[in-house]
mmCIF file of the N, C-alpha and C atoms, coordinates in Angstrom:
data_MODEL
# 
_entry.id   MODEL 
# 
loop_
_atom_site.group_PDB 
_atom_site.id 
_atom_site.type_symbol 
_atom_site.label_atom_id 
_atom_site.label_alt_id 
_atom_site.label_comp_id 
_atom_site.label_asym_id 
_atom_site.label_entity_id 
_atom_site.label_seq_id 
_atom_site.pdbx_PDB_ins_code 
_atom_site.Cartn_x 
_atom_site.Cartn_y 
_atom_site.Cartn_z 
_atom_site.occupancy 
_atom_site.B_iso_or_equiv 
_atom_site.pdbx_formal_charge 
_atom_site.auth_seq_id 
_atom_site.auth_comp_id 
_atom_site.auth_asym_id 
_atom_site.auth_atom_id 
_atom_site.pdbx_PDB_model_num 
ATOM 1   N N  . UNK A 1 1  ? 30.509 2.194  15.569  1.00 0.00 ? 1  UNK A N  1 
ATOM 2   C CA . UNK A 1 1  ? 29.203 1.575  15.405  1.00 0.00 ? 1  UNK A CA 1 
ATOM 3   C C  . UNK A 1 1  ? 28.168 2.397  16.164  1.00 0.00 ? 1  UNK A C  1 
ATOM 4   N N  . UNK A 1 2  ? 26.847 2.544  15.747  1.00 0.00 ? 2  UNK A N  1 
ATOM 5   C CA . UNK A 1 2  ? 25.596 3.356  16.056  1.00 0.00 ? 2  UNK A CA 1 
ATOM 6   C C  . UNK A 1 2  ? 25.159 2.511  17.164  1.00 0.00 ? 2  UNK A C  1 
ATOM 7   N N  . UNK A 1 3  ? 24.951 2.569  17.826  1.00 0.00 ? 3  UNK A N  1 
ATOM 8   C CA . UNK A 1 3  ? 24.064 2.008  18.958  1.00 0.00 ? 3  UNK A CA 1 
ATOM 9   C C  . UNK A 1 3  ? 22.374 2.380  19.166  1.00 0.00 ? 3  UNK A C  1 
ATOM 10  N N  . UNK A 1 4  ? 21.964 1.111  19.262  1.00 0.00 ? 4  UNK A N  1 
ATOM 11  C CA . UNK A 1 4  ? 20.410 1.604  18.852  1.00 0.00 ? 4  UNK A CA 1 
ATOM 12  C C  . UNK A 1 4  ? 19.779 0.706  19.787  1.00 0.00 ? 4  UNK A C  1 
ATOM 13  N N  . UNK A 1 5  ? 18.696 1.789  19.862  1.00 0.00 ? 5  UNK A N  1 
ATOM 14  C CA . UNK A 1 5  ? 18.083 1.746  21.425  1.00 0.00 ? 5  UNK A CA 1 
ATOM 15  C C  . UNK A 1 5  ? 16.487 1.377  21.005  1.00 0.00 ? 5  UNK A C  1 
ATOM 16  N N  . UNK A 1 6  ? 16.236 0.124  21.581  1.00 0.00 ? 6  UNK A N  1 
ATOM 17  C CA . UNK A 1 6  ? 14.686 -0.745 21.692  1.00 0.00 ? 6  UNK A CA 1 
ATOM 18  C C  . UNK A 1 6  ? 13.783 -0.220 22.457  1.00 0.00 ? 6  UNK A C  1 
ATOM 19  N N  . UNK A 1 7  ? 12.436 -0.558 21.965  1.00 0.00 ? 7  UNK A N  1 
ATOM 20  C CA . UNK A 1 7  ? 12.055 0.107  23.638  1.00 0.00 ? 7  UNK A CA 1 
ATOM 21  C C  . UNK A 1 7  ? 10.426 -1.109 23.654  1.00 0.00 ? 7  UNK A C  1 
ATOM 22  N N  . UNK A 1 8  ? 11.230 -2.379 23.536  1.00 0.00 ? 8  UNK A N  1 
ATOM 23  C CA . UNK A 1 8  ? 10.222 -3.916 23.097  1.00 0.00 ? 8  UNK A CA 1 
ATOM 24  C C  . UNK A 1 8  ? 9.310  -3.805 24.231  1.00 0.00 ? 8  UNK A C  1 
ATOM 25  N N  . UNK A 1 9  ? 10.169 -3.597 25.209  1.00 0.00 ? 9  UNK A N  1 
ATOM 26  C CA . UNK A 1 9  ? 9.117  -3.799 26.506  1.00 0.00 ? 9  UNK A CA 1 
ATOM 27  C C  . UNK A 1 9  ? 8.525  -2.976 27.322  1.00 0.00 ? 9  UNK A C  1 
ATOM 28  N N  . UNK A 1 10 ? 8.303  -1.651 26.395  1.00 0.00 ? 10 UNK A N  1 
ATOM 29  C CA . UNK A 1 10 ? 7.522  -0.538 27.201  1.00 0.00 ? 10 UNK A CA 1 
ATOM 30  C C  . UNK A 1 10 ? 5.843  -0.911 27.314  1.00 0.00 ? 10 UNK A C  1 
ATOM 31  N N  . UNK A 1 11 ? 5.402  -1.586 26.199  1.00 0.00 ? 11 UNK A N  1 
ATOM 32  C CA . UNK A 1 11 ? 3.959  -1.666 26.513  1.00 0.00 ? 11 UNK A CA 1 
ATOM 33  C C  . UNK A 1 11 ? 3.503  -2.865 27.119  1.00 0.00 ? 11 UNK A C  1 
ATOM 34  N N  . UNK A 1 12 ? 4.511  -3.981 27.447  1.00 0.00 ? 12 UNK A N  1 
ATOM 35  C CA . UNK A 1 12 ? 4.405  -5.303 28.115  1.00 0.00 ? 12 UNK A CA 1 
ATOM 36  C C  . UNK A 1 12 ? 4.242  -6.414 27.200  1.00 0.00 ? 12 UNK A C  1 
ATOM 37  N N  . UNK A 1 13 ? 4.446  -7.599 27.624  1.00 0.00 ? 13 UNK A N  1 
ATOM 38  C CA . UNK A 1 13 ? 4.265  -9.157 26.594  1.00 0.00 ? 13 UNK A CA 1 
ATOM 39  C C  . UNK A 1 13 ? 3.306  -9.263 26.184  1.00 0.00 ? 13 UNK A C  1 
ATOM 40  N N  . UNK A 1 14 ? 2.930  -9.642 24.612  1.00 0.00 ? 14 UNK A N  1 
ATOM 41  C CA . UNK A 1 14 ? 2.015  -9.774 23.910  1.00 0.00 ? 14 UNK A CA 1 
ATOM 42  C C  . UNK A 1 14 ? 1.542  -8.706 22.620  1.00 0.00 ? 14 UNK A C  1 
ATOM 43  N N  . UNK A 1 15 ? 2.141  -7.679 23.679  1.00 0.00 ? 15 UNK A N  1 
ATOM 44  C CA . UNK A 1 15 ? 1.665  -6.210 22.932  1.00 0.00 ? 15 UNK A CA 1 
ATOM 45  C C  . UNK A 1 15 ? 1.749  -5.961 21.736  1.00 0.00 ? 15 UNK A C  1 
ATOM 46  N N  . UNK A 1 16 ? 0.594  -6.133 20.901  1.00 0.00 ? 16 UNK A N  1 
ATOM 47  C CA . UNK A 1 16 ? 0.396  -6.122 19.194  1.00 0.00 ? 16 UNK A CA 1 
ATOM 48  C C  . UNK A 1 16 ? 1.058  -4.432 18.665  1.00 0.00 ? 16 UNK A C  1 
ATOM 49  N N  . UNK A 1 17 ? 0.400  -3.539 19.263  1.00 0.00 ? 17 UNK A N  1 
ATOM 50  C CA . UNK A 1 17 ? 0.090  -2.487 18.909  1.00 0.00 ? 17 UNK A CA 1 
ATOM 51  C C  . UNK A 1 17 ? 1.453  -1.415 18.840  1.00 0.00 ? 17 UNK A C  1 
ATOM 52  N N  . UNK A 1 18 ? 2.317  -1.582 19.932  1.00 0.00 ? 18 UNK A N  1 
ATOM 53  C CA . UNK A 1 18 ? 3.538  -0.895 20.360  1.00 0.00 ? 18 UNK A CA 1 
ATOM 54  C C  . UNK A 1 18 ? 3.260  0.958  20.331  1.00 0.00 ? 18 UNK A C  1 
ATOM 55  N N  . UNK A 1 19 ? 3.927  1.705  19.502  1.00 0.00 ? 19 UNK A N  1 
ATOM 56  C CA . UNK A 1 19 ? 4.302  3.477  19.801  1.00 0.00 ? 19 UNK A CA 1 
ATOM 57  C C  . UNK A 1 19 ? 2.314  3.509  19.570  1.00 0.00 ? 19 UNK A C  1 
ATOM 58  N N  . UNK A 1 20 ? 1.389  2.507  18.819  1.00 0.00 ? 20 UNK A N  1 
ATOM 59  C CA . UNK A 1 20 ? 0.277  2.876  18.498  1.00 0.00 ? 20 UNK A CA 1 
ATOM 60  C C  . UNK A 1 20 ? -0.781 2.496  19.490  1.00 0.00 ? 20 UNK A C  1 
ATOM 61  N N  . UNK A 1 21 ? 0.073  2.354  20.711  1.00 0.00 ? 21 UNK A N  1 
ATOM 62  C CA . UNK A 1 21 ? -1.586 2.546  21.936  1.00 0.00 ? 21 UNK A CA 1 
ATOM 63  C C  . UNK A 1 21 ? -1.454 4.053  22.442  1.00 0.00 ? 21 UNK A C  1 
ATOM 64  N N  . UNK A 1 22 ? -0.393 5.104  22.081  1.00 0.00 ? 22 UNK A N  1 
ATOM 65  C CA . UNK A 1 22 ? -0.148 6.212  22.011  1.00 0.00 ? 22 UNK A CA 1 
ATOM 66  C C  . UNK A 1 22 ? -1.726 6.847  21.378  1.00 0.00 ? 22 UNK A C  1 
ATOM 67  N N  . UNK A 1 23 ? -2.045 6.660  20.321  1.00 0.00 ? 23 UNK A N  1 
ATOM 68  C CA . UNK A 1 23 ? -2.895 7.009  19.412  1.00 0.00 ? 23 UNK A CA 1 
ATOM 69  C C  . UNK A 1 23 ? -4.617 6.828  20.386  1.00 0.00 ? 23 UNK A C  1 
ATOM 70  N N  . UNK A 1 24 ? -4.768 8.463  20.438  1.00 0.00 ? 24 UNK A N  1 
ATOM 71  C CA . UNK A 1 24 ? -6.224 8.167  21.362  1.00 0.00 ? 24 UNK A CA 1 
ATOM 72  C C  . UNK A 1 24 ? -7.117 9.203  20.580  1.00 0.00 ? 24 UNK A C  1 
ATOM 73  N N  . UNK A 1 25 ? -8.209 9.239  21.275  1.00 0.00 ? 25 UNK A N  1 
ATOM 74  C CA . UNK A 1 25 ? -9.183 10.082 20.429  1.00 0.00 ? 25 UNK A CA 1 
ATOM 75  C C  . UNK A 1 25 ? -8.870 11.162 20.418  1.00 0.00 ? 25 UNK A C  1 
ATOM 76  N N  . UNK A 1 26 ? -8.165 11.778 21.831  1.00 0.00 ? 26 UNK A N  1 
ATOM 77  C CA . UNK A 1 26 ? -7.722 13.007 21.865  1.00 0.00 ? 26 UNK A CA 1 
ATOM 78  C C  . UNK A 1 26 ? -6.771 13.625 21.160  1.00 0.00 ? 26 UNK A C  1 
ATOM 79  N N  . UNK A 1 27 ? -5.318 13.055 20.920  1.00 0.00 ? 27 UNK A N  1 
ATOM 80  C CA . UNK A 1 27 ? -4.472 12.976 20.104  1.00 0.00 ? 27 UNK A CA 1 
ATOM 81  C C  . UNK A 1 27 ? -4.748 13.038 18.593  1.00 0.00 ? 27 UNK A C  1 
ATOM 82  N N  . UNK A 1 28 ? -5.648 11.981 17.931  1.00 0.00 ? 28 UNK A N  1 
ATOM 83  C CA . UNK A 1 28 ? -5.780 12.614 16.977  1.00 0.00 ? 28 UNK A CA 1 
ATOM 84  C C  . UNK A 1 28 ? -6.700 13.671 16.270  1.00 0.00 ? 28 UNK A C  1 
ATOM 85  N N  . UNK A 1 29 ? -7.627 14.063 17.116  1.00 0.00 ? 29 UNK A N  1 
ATOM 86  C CA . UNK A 1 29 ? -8.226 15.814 17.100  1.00 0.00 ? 29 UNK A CA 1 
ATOM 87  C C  . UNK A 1 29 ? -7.877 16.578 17.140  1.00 0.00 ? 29 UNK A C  1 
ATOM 88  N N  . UNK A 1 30 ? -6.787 16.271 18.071  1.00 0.00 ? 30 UNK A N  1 
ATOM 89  C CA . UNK A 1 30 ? -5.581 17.248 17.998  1.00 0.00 ? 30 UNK A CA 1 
ATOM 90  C C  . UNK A 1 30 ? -4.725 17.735 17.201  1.00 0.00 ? 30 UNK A C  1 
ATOM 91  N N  . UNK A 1 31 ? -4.906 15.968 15.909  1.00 0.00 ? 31 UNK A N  1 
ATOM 92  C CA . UNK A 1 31 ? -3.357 16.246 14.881  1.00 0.00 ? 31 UNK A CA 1 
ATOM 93  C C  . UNK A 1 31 ? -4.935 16.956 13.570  1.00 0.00 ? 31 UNK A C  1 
ATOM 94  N N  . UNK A 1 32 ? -5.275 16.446 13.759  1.00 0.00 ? 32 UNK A N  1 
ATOM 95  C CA . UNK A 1 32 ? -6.961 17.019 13.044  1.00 0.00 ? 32 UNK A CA 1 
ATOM 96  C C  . UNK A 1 32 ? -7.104 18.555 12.966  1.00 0.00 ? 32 UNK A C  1 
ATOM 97  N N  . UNK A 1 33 ? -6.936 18.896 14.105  1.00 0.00 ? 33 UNK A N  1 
ATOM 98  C CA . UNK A 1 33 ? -6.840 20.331 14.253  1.00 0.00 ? 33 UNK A CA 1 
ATOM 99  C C  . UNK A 1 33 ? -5.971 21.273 13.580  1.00 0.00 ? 33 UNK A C  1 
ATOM 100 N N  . UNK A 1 34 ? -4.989 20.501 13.424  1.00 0.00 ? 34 UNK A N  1 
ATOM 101 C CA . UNK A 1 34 ? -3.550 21.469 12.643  1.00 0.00 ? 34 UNK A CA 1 
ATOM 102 C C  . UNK A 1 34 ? -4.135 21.480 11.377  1.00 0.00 ? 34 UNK A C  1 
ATOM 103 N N  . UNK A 1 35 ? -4.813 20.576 11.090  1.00 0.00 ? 35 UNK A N  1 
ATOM 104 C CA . UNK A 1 35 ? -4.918 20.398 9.068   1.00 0.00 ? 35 UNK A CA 1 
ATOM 105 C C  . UNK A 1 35 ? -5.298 21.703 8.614   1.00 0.00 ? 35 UNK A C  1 
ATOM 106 N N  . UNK A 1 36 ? -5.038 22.483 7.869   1.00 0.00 ? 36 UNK A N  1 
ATOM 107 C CA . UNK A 1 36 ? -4.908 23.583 6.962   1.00 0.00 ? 36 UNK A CA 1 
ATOM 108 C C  . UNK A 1 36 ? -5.815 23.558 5.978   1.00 0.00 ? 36 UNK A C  1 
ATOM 109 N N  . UNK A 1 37 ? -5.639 22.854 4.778   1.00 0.00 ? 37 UNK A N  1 
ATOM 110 C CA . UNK A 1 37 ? -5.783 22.849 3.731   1.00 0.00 ? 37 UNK A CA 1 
ATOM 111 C C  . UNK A 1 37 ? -6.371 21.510 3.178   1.00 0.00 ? 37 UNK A C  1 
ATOM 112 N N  . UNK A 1 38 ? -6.640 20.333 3.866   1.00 0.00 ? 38 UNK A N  1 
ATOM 113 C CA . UNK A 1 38 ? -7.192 19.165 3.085   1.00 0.00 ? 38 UNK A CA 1 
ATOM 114 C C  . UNK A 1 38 ? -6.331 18.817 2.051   1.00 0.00 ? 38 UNK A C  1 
ATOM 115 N N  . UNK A 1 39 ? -5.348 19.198 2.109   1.00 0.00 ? 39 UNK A N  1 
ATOM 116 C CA . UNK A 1 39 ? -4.006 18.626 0.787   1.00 0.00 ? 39 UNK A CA 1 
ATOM 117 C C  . UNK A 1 39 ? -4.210 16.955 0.720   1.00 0.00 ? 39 UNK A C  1 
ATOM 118 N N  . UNK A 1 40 ? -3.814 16.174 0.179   1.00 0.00 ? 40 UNK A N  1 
ATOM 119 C CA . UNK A 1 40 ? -3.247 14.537 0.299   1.00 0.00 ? 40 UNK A CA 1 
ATOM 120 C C  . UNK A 1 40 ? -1.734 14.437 -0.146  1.00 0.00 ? 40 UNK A C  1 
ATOM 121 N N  . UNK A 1 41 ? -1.022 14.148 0.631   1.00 0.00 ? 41 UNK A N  1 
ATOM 122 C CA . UNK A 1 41 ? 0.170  14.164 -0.041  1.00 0.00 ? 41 UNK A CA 1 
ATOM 123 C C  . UNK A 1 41 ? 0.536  12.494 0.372   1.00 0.00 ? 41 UNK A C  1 
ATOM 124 N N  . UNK A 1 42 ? 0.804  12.122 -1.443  1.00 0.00 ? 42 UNK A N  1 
ATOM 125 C CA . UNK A 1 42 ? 1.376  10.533 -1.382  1.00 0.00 ? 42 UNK A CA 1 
ATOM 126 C C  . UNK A 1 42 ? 2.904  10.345 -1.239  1.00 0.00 ? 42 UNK A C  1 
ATOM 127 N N  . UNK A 1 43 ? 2.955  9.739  0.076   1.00 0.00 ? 43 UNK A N  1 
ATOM 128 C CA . UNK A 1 43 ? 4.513  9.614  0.941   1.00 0.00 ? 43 UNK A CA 1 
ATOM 129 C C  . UNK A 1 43 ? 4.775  7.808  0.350   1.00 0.00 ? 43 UNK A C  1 
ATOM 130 N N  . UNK A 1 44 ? 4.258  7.440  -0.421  1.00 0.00 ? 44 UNK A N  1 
ATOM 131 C CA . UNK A 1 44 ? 4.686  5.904  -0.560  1.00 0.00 ? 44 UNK A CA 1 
ATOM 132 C C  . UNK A 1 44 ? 6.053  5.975  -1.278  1.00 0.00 ? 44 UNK A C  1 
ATOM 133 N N  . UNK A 1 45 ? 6.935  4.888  -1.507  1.00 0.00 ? 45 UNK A N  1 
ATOM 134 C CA . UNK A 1 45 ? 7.592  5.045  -2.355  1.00 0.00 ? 45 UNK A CA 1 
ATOM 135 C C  . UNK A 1 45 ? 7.966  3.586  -2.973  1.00 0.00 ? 45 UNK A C  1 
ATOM 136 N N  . UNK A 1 46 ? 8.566  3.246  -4.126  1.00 0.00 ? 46 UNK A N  1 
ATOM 137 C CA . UNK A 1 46 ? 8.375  2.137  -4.719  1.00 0.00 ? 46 UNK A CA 1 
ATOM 138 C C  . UNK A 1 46 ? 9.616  2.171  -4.836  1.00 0.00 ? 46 UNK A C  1 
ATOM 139 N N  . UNK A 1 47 ? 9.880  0.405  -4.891  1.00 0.00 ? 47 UNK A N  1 
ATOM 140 C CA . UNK A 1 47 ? 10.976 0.062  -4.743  1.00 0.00 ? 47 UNK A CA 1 
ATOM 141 C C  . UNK A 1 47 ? 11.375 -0.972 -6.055  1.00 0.00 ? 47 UNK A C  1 
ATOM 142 N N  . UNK A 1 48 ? 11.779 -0.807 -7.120  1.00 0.00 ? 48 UNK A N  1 
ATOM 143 C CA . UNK A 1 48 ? 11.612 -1.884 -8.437  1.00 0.00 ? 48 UNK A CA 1 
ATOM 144 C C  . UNK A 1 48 ? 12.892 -2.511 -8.232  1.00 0.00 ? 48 UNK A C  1 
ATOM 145 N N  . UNK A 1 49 ? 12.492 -4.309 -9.097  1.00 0.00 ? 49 UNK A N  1 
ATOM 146 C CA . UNK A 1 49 ? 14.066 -4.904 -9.534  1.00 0.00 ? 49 UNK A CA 1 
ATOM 147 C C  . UNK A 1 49 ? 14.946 -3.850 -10.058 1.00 0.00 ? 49 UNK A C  1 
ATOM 148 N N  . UNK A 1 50 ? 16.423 -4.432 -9.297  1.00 0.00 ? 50 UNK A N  1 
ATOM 149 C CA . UNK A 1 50 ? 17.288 -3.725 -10.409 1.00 0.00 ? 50 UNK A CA 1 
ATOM 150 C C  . UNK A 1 50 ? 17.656 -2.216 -9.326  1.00 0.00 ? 50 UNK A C  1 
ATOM 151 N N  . UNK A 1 51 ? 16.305 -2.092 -8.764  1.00 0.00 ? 51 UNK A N  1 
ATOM 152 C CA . UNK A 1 51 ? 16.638 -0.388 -8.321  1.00 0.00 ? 51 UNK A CA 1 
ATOM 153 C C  . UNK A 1 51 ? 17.781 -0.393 -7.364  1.00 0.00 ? 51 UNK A C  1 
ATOM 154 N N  . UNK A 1 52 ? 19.424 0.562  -6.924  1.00 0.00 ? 52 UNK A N  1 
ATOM 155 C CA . UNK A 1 52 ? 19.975 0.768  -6.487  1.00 0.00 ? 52 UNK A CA 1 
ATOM 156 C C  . UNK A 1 52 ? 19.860 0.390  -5.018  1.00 0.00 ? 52 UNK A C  1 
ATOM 157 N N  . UNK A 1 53 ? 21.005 -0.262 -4.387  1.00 0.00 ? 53 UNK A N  1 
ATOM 158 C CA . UNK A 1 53 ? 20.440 -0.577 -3.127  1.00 0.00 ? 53 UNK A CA 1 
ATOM 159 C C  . UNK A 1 53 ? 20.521 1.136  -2.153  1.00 0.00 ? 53 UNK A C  1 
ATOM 160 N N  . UNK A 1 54 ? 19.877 1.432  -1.182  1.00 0.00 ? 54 UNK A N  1 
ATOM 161 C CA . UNK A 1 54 ? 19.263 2.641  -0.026  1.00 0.00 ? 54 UNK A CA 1 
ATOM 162 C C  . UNK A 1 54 ? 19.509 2.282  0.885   1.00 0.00 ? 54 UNK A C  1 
ATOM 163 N N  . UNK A 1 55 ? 20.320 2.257  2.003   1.00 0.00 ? 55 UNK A N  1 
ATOM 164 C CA . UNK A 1 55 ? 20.900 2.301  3.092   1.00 0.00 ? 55 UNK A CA 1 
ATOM 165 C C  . UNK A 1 55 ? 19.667 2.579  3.928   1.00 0.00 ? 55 UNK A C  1 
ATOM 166 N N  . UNK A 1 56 ? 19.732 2.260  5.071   1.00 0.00 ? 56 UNK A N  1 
ATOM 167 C CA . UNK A 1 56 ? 18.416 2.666  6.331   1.00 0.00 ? 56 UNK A CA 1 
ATOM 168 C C  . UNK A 1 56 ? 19.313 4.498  7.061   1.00 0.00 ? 56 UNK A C  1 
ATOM 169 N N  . UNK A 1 57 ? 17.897 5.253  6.884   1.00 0.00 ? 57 UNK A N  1 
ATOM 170 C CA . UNK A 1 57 ? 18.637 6.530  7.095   1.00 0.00 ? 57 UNK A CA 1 
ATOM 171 C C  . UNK A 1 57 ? 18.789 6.429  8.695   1.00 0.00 ? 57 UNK A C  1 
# 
């Protein structure tokens, strides 16, 4: 069995936001900065009746 590791109580009780109080102005100017090309790439993916069940990777 995988053992899997929480991490509920790093930002304290209540905490809406969790890995996303990470996210500051600086940080994302930063990820801003890398952009290249203005591409959009659509990462969604759809899931229909019927469709094969997908395991969690």
């Amino acid at each position: 069995m995988v053992s899997c590791v929480h991490d509920h109580g790093r930002w304290g009780p209540g905490d809406q936001l969790g890995a996303a109080n990470q996210l500051t102005p600086e940080s994302t100017l930063a990820a801003l900065a890398m952009a290249k090309t203005g591409q959009i790439l659509d990462l969604s993916f759809v899931i229909e009746n019927g469709a094969p069940y997908m395991g969690p990777n």
